[in-house]
C-alpha positions in Angstrom: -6.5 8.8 -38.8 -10.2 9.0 -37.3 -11.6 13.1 -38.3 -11.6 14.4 -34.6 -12.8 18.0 -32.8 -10.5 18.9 -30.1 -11.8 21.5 -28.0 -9.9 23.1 -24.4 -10.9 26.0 -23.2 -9.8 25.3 -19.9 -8.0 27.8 -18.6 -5.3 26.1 -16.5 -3.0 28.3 -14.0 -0.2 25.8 -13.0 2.6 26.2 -10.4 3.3 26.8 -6.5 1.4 30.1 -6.8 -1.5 28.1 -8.7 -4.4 29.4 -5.8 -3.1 33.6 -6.1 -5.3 33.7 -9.3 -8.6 32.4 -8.3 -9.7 35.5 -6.8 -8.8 37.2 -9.8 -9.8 34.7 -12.6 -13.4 34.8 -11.1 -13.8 38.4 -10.7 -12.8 39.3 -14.2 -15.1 36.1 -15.2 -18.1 37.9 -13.2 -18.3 35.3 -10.9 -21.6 37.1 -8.5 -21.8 34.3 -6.1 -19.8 30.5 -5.5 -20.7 27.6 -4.2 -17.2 25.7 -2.6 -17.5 22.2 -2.5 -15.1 20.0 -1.6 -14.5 16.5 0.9 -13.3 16.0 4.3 -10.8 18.1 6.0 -7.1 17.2 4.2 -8.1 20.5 2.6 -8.1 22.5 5.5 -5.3 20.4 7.4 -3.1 21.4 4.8 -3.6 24.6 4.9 -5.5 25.0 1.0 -9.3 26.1 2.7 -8.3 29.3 4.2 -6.0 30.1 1.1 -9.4 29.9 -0.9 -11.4 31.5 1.6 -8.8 34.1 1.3 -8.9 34.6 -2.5 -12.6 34.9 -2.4 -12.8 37.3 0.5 -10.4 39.7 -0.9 -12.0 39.6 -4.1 -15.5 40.5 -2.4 -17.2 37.3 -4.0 -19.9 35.7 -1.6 -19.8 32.1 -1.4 -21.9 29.1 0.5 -20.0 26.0 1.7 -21.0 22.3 0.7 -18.1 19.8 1.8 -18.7 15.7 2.8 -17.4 14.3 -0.6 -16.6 11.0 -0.7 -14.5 8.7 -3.1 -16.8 7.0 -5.7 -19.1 11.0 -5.5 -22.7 9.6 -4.3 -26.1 11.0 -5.4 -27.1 11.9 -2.2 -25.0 14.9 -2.1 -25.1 16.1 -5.4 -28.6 16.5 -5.3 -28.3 18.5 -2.0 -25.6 20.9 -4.0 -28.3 21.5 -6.7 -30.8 22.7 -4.3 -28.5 24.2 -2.4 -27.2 26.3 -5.3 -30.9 27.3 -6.6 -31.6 28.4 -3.1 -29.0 30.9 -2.5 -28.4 31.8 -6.2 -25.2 30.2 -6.8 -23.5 31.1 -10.5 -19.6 29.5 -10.4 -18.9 26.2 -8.9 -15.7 26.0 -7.5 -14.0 22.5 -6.1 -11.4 21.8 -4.4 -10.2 18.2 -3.8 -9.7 15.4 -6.1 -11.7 13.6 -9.0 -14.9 12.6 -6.9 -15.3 16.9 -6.3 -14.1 17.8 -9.8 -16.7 15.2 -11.0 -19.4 15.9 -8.4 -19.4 19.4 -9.5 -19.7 18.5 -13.1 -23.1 16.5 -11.7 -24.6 19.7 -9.9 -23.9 21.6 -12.8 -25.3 19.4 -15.4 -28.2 18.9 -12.9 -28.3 23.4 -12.5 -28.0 23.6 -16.6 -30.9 20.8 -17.3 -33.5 21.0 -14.9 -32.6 17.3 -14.3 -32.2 14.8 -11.6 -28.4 14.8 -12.2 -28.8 11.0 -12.1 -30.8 11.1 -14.7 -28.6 13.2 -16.7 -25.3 11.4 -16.0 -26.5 7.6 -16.7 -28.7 8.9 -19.6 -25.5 10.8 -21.2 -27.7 13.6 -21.7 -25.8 16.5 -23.0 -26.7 20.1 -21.4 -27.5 23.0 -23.5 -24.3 24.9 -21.9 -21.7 24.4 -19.5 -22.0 25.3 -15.8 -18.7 27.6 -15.2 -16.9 25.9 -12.9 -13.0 26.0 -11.5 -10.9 23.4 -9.8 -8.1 23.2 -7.4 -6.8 19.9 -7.4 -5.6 18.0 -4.6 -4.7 15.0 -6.3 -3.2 13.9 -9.5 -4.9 10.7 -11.0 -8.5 11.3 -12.5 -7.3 14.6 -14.7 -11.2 15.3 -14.2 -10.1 18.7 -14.1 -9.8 19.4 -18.1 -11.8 16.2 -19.0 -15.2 16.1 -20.9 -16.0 13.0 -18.2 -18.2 12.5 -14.9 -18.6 9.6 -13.3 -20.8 9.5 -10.1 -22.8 6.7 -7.9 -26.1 6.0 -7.0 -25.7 4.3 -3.6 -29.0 3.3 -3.5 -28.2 1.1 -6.4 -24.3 0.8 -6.3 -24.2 1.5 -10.3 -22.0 4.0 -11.3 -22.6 5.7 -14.4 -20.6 8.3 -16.0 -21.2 10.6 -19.2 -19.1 12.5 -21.8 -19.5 15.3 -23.3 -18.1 19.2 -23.7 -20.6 21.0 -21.5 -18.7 18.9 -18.6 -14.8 20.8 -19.3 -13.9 23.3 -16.5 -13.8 26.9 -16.9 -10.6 27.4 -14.9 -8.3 24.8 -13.3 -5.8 26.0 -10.4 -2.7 23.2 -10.7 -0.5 23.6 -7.5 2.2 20.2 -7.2 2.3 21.6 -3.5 -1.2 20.3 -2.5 -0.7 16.4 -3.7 2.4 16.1 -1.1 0.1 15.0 1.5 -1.3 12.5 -0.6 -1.0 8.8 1.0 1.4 6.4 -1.0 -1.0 4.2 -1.7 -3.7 7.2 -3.1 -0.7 8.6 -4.9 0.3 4.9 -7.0 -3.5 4.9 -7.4 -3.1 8.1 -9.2 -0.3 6.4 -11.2 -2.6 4.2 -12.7 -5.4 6.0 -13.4 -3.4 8.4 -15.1 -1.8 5.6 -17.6 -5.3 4.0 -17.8 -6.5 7.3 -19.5 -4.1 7.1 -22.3 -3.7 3.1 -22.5 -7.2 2.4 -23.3 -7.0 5.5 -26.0 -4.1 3.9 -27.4 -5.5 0.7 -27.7 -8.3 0.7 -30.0 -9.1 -0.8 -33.9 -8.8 2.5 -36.0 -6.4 3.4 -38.4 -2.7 4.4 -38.0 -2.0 7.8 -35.8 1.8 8.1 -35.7 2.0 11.7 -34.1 -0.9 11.1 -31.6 1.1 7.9 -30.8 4.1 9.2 -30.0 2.8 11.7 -28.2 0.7 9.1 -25.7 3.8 6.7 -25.7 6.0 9.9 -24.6 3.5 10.2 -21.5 3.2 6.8 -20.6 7.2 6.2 -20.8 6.9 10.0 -18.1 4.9 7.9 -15.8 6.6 5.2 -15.4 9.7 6.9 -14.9 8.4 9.7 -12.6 5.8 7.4 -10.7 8.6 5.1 -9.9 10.8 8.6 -8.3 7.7 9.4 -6.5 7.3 6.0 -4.8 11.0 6.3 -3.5 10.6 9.4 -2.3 6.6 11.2 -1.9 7.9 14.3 -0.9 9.4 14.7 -4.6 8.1 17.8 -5.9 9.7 17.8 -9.2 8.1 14.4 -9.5 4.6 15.5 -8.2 4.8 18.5 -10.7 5.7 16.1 -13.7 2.9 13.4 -12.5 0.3 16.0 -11.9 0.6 17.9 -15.4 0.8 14.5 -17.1 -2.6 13.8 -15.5 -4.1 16.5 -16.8 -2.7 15.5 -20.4 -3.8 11.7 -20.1 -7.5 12.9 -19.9 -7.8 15.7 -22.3 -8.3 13.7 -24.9 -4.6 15.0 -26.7 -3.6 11.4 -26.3 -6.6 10.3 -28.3 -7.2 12.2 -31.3 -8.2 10.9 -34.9 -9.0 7.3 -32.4 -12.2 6.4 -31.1 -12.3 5.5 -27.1 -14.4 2.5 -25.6 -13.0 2.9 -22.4 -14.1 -1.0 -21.6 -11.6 -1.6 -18.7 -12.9 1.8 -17.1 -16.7 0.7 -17.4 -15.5 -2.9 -15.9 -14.3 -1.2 -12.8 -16.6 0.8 -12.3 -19.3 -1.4 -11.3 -16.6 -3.6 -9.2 -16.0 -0.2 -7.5 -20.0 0.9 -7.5 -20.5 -2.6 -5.6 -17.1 -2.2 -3.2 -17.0 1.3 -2.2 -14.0 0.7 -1.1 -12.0 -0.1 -4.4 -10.2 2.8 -5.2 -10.7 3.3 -8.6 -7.1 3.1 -9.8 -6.5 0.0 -8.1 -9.7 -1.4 -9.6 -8.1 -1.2 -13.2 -4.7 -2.0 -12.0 -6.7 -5.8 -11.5 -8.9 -5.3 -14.8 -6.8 -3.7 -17.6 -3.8 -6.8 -17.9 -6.6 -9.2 -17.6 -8.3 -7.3 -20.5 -5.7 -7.0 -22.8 -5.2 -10.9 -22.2 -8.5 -11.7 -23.2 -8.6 -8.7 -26.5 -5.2 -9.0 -27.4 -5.2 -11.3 -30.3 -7.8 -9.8 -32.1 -5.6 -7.0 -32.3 -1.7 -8.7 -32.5 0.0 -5.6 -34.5 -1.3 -3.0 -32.3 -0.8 -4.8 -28.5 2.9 -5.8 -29.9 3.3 -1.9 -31.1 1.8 -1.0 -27.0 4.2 -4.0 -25.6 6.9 -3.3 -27.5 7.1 0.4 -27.5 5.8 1.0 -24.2 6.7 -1.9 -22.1 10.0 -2.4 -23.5 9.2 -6.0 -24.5 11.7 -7.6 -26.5 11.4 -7.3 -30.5 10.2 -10.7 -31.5 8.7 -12.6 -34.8 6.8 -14.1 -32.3 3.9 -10.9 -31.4 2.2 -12.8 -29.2 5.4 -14.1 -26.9 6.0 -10.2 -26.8 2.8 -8.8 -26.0 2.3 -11.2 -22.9 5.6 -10.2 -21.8 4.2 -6.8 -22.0 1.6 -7.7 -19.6 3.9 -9.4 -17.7 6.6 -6.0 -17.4 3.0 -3.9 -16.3 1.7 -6.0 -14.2 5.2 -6.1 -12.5 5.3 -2.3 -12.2 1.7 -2.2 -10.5 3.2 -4.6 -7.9 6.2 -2.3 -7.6 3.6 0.6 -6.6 1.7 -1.9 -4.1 -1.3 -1.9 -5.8 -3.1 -4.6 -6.1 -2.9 -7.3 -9.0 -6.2 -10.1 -8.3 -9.4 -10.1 -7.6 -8.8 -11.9 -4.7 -6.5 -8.7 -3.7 -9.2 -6.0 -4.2 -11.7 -8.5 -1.9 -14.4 -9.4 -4.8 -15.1 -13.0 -5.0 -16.2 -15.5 -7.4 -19.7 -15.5 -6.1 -20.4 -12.0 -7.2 -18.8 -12.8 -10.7 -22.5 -12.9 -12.3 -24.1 -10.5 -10.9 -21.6 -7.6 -11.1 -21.3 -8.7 -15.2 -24.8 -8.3 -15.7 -24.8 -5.1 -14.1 -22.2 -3.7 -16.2 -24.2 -4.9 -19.3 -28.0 -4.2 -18.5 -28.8 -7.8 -17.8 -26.7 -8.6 -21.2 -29.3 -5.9 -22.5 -26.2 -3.7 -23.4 -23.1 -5.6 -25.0 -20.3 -3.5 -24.0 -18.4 -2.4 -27.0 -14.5 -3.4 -26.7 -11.4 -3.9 -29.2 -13.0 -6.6 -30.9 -17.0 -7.6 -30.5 -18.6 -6.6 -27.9 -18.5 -8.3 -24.4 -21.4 -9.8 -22.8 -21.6 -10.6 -19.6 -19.6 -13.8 -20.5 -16.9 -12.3 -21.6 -16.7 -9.8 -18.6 -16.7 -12.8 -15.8 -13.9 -14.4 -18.0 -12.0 -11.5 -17.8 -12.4 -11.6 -13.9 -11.3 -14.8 -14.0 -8.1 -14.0 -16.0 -7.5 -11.5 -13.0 -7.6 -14.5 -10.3 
């Protein structure tokens, strides 16, 4: 086992009453004035808006409005949220939505805390002096943004999208109500499905030593998924199911699933310039297409530890023959995607062979950048022959 720091000091408040605390978490924080950000208006169709206008009225803390996220968080916005927040004077961030708010606060507070065009913070990795304090009240379980170190935002002007790592990006407080995903579309839910697994799969498989307890504990999630992701797609209105999925998101991304092992994260970096290029790829089903066409390409410079993932968490069959079972592997995930509609080619997510080179380069700097993987790092070779496994 890799030495590791693990640090949490989210503060999570999880349940149907998850939004009663805000008012009070913030005024015992001394929280003087908010800035609530958030997307379009599933937040106040639902019902969740007033309830936060609520908690912050009673509890006499001011607050200015900045809503208009969008999937894939753009720039644009966060830029106007930083001089929004100098201008009236804003200490706490508080978003409600999905992972494009959670990680388009983390921008304007990086941006607040540096000085910084957040841009230039985010695709620079440059770590802040000190966190923003920030809560969120999630909408949607899939990114588990909410008690990550991670932000991943996009430059429309240049369709790259960049994200960063680091502890100055974990939440102050996060506000976990299962009762504000039910309105969640299908297809954003099996989305979510994906994500979530994606967050713990590409911690589990890396080249470092042996990590039996951290194992077990991301094999115990991913087996959780599966089985509660597949409930929720026969019936959405599932709490149970939503409660089960939404705390194991929050567990796939804060980093519990990947101590003592080092994280590349390749599949994520992959997608995200397929998704930075096709706004509309929705992130999960962008590495529903990537990650099996990944593991086909990396798999055999790693047999023991893909047959330990195929075996152990895909319920391949036991076999002297590692690399029959790890492809079956694929095969039994690949299968489960298609069970939760989400696509399984490129051809499916609309990219096309012409883009191939140009995409690859982007995601490595013009080849400037290898991007470090199981084995060596990938070129931008290597990444078009993994579209091409994804045909």
């Amino acid at each position: 086992m890799e030495s590791f720091t693990y640090y949490t000091p989210t503060k999570v408040f999880f349940g149907e009453d998850a939004e009663s605390h805000i008012g009070k978490a913030l005024k015992e924080y001394g929280v003087k004035k908010v800035l609530l950000h958030y997307g379009g208006g599933s937040i106040k169709r639902i019902g969740l808006y007033d309830k936060v206008v609520s908690q912050l009225t009673k509890a006499e803390i001011p607050f200015v409005e900045l809503g208009g996220v969008e999937p894939n968080p753009k720039i644009g916005l966060i830029r106007k949220g930083v001089e929004l927040c100098r201008a009236e004077q804003v200490d706490f961030l508080l978003g409600v939505g999905g992972g494009s708010v959670c990680d388009s606060c983390k921008a304007i507070g990086m941006g607040l805390t540096t000085g910084l065009d957040p841009w230039e913070v985010v695709s620079k990795n440059i770590v802040p002096e000190k966190p923003f304090p920030m809560g969120l009240v999630l909408t949607i379980a899939a990114a588990g943004s909410e008690m990550s170190n991670s932000c991943v935002i996009t430059n429309e002007e240049t369709n790259l999208k960049r994200g960063c790592n680091h502890d100055a990006n974990r939440p102050t407080f996060a506000f976990l109500n299962p009762v504000n995903t039910l309105s969640v579309s299908k297809f954003q839910t099996a989305a979510g499905i994906v994500d979530i697994m994606m967050h713990t799969m590409e911690r589990y498989l890396t080249s470092d030593p042996e990590t039996p307890l951290t194992d077990r504990i991301a094999e115990s999630l991913l087996k959780l998924v599966k089985e509660y992701g597949t409930r929720l797609m026969q019936d959405p209105q599932d709490l149970e199911a939503r409660a089960q999925i939404m705390w194991a998101s929050t567990l796939g991304h804060n980093d519990i699933t990947g101590c003592g092992r080092n994280k590349t994260f390749t599949a994520h970096k992959i997608e995200h310039d397929l998704s930075g290029v096709h706004d509309g790829i929705t992130h999960g089903a962008g590495l529903a297409v990537v990650f099996p066409a990944w593991v086909r390409y990396e798999y055999k410079n790693g047999i023991d530890r893909f047959y330990q993932w195929a075996v152990n968490i895909w319920d391949a069959e036991p076999s002297e023959d590692k690399e029959k079972a790890i492809l079956e592997g694929v095969d039994h995930m690949v299968a489960f995607f298609r069970s939760l509609d989400m696509p399984v080619t490129m051809k499916e997510l609309g990219v096309t062979p012409e883009e191939y080179e140009k995409i690859s380069k982007m995601t490595t700097n013009g080849d400037a950048k290898p991007l470090p993987s199981f084995g060596k790092p990938l070129t931008s070779a290597d990444i078009r022959e993994i579209y091409r496994l994804a045909e």
